[in-house]
N, CA, C and O of each residue as an XYZ file, in Angstrom:
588
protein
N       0.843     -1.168      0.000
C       0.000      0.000      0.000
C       0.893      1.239      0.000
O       1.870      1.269      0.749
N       0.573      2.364     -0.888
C       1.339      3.795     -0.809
C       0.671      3.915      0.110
O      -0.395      3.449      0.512
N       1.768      4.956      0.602
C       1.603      6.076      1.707
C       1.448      7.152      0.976
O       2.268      7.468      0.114
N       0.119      8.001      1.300
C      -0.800      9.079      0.671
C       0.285     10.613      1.087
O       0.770     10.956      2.165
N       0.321     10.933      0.402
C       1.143     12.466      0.833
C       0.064     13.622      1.605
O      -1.161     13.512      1.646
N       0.700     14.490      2.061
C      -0.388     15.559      2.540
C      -1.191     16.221      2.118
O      -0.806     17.185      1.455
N      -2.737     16.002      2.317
C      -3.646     16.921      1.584
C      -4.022     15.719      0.642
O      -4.724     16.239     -0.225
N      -3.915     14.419      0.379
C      -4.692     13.549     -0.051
C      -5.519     12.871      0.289
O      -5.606     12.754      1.511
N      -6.517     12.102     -0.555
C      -7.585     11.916      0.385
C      -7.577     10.183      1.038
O      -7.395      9.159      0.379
N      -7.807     10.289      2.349
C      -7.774      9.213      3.293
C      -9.615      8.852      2.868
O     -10.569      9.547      2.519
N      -9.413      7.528      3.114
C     -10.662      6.672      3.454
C     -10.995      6.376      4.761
O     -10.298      5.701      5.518
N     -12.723      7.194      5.198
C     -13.099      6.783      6.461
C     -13.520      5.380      6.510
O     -14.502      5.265      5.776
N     -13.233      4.354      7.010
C     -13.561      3.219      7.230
C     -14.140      2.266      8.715
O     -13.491      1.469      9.392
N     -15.401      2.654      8.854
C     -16.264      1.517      9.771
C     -16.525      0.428      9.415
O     -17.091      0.053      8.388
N     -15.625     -0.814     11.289
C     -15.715     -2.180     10.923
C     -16.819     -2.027     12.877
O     -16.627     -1.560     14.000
N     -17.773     -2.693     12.202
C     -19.071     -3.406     13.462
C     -18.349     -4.427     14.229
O     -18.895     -5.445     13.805
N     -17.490     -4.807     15.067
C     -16.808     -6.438     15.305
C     -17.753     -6.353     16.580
O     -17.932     -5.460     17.408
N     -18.393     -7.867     16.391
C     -18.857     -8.347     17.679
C     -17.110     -8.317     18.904
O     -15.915     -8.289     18.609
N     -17.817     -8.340     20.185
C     -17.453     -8.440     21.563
C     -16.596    -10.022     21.137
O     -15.439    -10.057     20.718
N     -17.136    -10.773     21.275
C     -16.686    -12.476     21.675
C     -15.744    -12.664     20.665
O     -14.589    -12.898     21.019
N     -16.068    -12.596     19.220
C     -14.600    -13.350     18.268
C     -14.180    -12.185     17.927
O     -13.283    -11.654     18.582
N     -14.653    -11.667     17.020
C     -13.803    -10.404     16.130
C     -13.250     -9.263     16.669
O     -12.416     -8.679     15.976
N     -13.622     -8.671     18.108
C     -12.966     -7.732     18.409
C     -12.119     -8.650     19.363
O     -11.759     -7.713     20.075
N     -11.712     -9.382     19.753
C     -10.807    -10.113     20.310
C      -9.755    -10.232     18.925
O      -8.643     -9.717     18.813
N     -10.355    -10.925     18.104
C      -9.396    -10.960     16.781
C      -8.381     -9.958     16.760
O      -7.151     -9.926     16.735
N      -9.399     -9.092     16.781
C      -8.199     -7.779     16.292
C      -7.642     -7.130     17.770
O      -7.174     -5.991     17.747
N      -7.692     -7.737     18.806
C      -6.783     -7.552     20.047
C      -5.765     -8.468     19.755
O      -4.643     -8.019     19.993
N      -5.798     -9.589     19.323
C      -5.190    -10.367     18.806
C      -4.091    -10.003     17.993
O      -2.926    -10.394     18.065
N      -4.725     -9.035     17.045
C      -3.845     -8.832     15.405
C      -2.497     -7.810     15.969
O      -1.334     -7.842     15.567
N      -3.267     -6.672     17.319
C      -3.110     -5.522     18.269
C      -1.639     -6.222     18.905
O      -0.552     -5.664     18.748
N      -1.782     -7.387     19.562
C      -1.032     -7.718     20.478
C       0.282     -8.862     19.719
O       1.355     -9.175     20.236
N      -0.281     -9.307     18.333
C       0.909     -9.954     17.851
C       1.721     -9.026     16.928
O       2.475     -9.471     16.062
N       1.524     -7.680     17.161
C       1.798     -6.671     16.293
C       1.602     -6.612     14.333
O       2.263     -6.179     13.389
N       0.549     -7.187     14.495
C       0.280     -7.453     13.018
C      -0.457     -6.135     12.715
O      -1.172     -5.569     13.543
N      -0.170     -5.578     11.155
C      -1.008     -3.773     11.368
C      -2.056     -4.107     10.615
O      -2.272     -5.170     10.032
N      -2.818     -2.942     10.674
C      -3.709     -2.956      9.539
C      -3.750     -1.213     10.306
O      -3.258     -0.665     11.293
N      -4.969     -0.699      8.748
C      -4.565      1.009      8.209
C      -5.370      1.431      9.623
O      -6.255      0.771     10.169
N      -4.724      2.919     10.130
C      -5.450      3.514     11.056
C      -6.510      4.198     10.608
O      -7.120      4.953     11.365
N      -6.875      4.022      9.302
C      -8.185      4.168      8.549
C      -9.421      3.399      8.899
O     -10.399      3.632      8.188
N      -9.554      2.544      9.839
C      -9.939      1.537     10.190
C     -11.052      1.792     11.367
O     -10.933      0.942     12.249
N     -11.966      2.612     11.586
C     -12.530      2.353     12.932
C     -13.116      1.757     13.400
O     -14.203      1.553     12.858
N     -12.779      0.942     14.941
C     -13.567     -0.307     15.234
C     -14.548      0.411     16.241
O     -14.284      1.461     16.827
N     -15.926     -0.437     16.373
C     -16.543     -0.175     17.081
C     -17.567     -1.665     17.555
O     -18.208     -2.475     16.886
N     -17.392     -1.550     18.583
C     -17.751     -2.838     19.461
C     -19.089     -3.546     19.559
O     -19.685     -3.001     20.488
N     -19.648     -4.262     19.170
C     -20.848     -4.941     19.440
C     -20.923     -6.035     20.177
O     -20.066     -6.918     20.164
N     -21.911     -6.045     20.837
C     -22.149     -6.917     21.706
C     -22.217     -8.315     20.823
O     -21.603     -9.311     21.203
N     -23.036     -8.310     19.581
C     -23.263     -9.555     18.529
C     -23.497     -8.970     17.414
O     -24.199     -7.958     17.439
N     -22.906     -9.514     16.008
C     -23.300     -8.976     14.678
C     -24.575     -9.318     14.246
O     -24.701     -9.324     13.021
N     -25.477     -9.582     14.848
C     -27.191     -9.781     14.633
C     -27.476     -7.886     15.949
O     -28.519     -7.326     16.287
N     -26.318     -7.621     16.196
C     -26.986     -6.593     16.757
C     -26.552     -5.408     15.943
O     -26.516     -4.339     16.552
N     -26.274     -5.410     14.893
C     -26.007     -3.905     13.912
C     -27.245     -3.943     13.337
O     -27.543     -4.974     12.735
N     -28.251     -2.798     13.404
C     -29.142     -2.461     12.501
C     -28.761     -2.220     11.152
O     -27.807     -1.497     10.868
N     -29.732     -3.009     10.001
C     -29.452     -1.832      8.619
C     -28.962     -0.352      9.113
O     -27.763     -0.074      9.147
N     -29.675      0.298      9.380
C     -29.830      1.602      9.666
C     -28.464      2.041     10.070
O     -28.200      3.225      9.859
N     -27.303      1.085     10.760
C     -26.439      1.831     11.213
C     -25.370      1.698     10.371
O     -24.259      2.204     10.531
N     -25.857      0.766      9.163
C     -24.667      1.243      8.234
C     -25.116      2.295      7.045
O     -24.280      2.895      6.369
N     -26.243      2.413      6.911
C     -26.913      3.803      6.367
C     -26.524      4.822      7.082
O     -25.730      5.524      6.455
N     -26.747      5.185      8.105
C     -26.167      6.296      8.856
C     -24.669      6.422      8.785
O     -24.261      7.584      8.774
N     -23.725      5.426      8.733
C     -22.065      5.693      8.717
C     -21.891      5.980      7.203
O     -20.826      6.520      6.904
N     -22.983      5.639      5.940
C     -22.639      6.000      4.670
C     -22.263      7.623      4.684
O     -21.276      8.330      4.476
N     -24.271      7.841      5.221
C     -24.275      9.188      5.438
C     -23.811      9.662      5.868
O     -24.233     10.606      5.200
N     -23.070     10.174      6.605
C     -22.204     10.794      7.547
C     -20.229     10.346      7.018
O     -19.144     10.553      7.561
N     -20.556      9.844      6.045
C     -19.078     10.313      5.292
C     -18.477      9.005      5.109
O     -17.422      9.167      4.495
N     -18.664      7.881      5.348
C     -17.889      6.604      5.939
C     -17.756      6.255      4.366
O     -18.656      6.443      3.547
N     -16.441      5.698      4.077
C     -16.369      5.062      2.292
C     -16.325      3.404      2.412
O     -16.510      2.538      1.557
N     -16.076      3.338      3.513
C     -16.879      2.032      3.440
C     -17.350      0.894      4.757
O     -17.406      1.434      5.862
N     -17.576     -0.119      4.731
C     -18.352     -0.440      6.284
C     -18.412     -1.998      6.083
O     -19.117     -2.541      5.233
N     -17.612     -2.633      6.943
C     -16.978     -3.724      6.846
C     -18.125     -4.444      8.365
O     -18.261     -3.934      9.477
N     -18.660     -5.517      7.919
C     -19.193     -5.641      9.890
C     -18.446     -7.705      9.862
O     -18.473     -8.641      9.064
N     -17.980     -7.486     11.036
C     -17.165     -8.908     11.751
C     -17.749     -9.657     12.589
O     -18.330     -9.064     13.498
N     -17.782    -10.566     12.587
C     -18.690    -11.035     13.880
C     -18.238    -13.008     14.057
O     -17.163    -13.210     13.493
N     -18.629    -13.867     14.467
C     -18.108    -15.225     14.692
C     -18.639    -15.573     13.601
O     -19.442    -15.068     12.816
N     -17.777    -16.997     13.710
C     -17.975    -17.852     12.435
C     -19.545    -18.746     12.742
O     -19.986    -19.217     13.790
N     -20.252    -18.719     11.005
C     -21.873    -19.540     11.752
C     -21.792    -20.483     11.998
O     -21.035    -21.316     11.499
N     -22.935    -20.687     13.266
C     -22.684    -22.003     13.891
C     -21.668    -22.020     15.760
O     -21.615    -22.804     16.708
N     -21.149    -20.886     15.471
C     -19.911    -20.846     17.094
C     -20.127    -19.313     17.604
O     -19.337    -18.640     18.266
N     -21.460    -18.934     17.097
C     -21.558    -17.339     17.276
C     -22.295    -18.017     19.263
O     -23.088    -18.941     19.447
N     -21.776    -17.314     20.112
C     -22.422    -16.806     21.522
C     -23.311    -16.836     22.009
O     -23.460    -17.072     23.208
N     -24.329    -16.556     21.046
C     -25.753    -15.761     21.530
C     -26.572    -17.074     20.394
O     -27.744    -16.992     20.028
N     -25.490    -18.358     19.958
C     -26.290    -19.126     19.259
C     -26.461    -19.123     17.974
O     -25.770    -19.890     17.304
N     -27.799    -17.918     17.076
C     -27.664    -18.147     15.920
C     -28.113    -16.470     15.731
O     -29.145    -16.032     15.223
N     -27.110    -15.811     16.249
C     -27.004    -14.150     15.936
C     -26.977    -14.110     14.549
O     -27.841    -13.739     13.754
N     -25.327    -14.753     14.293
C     -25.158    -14.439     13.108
C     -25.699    -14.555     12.027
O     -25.666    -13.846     11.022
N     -26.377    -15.792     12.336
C     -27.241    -16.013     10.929
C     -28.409    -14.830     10.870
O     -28.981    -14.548      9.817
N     -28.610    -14.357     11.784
C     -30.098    -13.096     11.236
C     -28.967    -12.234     10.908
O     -29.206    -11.603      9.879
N     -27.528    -11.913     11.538
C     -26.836    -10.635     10.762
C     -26.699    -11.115      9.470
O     -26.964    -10.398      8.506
N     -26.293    -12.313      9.347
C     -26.130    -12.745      7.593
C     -27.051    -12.220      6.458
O     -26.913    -11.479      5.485
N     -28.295    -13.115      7.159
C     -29.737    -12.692      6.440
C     -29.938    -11.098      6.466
O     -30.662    -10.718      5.546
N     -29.598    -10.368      7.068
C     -29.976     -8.737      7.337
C     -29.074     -8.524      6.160
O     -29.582     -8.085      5.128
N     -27.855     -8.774      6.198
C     -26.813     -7.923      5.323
C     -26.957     -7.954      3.712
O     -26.690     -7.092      2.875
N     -27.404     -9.081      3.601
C     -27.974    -10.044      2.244
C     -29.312     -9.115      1.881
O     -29.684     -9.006      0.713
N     -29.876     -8.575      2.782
C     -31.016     -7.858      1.888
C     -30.489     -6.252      1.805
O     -30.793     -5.549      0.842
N     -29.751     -5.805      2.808
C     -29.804     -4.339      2.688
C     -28.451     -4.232      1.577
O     -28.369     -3.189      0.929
N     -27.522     -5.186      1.389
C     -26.703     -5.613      0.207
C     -27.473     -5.057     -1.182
O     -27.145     -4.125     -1.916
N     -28.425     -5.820     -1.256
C     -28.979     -5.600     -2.440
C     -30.363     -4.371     -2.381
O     -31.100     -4.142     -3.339
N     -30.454     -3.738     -1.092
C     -30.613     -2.171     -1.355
C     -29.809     -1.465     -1.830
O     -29.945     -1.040     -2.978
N     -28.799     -1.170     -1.089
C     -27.219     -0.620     -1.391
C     -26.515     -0.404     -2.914
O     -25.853      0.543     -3.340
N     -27.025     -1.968     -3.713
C     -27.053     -1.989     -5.304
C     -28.149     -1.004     -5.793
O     -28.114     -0.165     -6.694
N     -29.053     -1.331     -4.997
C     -30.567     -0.092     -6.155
C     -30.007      1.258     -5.492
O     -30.049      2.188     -6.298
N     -29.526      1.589     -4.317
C     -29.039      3.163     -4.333
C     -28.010      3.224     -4.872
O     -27.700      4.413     -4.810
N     -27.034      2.538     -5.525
C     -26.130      2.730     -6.201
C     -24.749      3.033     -5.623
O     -23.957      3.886     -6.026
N     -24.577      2.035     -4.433
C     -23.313      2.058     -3.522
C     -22.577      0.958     -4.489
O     -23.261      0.053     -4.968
N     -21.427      1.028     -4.721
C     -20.621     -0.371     -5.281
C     -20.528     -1.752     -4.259
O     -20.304     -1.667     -3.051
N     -20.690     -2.708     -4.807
C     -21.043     -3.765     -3.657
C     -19.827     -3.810     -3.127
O     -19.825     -4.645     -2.223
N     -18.224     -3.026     -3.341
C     -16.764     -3.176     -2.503
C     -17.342     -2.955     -1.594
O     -17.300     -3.732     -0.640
N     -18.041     -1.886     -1.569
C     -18.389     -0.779     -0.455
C     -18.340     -1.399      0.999
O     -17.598     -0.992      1.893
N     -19.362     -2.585      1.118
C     -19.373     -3.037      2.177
C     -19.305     -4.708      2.121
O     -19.550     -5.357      1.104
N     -18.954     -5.231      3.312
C     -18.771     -6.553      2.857
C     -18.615     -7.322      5.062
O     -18.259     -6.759      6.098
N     -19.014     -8.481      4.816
C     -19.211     -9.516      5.735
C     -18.222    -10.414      5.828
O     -17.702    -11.003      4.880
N     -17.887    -10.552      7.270
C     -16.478    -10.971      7.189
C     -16.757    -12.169      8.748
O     -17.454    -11.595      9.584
N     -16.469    -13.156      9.047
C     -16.412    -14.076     10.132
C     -14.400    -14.381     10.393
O     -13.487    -14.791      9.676
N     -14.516    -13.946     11.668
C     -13.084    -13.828     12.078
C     -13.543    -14.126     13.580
O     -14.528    -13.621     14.120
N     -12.707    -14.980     14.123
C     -13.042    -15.863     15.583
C     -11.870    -14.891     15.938
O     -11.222    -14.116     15.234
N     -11.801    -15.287     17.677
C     -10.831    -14.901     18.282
C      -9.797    -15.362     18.182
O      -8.991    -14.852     18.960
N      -9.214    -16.494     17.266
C      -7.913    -17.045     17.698
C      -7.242    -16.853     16.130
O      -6.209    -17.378     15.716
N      -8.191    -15.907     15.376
C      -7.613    -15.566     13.947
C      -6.897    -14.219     14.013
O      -7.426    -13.425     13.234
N      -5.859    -13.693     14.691
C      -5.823    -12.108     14.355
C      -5.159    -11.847     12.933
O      -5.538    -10.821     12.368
N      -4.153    -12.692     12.231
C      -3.999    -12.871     11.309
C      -4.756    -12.515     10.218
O      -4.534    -11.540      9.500
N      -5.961    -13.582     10.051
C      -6.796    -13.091      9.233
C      -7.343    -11.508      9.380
O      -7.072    -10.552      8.653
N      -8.184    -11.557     10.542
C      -8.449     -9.915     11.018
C      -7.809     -9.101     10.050
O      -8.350     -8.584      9.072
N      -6.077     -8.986     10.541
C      -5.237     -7.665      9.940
C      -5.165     -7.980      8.293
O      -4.651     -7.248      7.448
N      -5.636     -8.903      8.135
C      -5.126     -9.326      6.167
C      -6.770     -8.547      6.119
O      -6.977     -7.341      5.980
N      -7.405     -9.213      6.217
C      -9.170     -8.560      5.938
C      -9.060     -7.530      5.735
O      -9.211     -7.029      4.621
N      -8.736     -6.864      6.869
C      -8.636     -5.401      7.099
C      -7.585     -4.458      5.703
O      -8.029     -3.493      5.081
N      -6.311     -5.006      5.516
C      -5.716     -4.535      4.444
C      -6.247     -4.499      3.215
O      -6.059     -3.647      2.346
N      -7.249     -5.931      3.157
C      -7.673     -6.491      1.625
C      -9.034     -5.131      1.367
O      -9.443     -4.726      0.279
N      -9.454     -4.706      2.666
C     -10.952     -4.024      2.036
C     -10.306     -2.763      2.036
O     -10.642     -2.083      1.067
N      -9.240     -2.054      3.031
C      -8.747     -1.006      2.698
C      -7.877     -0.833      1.339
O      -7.190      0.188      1.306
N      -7.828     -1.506      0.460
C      -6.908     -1.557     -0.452
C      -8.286     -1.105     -1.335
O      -8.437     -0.040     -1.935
N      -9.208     -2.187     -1.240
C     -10.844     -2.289     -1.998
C     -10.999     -0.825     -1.991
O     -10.686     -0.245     -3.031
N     -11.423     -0.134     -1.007
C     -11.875      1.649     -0.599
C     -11.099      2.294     -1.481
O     -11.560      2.985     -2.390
N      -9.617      2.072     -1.227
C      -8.766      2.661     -1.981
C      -8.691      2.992     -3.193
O      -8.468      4.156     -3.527
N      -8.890      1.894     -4.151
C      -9.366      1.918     -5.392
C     -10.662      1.760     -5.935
O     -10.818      1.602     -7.146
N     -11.707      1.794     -5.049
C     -13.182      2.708     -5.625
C     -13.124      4.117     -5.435
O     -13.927      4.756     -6.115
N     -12.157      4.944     -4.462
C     -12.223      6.351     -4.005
C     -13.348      6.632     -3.644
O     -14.154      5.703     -3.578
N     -13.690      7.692     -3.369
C     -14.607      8.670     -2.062
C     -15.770      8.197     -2.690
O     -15.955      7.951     -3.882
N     -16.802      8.067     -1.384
C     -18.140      7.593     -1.690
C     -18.636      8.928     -1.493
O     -18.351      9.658     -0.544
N     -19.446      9.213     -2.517
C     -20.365     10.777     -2.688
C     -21.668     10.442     -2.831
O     -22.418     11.417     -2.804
N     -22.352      9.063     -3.019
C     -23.677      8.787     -3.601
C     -24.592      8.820     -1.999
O     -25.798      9.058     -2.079
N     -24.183      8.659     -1.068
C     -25.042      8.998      0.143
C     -24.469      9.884      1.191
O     -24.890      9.615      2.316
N     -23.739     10.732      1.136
C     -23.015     11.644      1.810
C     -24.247     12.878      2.108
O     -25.058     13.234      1.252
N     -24.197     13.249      3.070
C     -25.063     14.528      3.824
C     -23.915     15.763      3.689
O     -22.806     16.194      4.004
N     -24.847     15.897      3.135
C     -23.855     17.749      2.664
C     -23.943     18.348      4.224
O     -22.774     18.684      4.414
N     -24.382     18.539      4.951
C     -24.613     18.594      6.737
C     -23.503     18.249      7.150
O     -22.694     19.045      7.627
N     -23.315     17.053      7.030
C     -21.808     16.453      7.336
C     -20.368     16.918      7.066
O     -19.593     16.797      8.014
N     -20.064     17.243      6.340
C     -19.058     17.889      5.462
C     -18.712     18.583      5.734
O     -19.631     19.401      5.784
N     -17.083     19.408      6.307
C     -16.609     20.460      7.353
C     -16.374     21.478      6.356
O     -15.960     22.587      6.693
């Protein structure tokens, strides 16, 4: 990956990681010193059946270029069979996302346990590379937003 010079444009990037595998993962990725881009913001869920559509509509809007959500592998998810309603959720607002005319890079579903940080930090490079070469998402951006 280049390193962007000053005054170029960075990609905001929201990843959803459930509590139990994926944000452990990437304590994991954290603690075996494996990197991935500080483009990257994590934000914690209790279970990936607990991200609303809505909250990756709202991170579009509000500037985000793209929105990655993590959660256990199906079948070993915590809470039982979370993941499978996050699966099923993502699978339909997926193919909203196509009729508003987001590129399907845009966002994407990812199962990373706790004892993968490896994978985690590769994921993480592979979709920031993805952002990278679609550039800035403008098709749901809030002019509100915008400094």
């Amino acid at each position: 990956m280049q390193i962007k010079e000053k005054g170029e444009w960075k990609p905001k990037i929201v990843a959803f990681c459930c509590n139990w595998c994926s944000y452990a993962g990437a304590d994991l990725a954290g603690s075996s010193r494996l990197s991935y881009p500080a483009d990257v913001k994590i934000i914690r869920v209790p279970c990936s059946c607990r991200v609303n559509p809505m909250f990756i509509l709202r991170a579009f809007e509000r500037g985000a270029d793209g929105v990655i959500l993590c959660g256990c592998h199906p079948g070993d998810c915590h809470y039982s069979t979370g993941n499978f309603y996050a699966r099923r959720r993502m699978t339909l607002l997926f193919s909203m996302l196509n009729y508003l005319g987001i590129e399907n890079g845009r966002t994407r579903v990812e199962w990373v346990s706790a004892a993968e940080g490896a994978k985690f930090s590769q994921t993480m490079n592979e979709f920031v590379e993805k952002i990278y070469s679609l550039g800035e998402n403008v098709r749901l951006g809030d002019l509100r937003c915008k400094n």
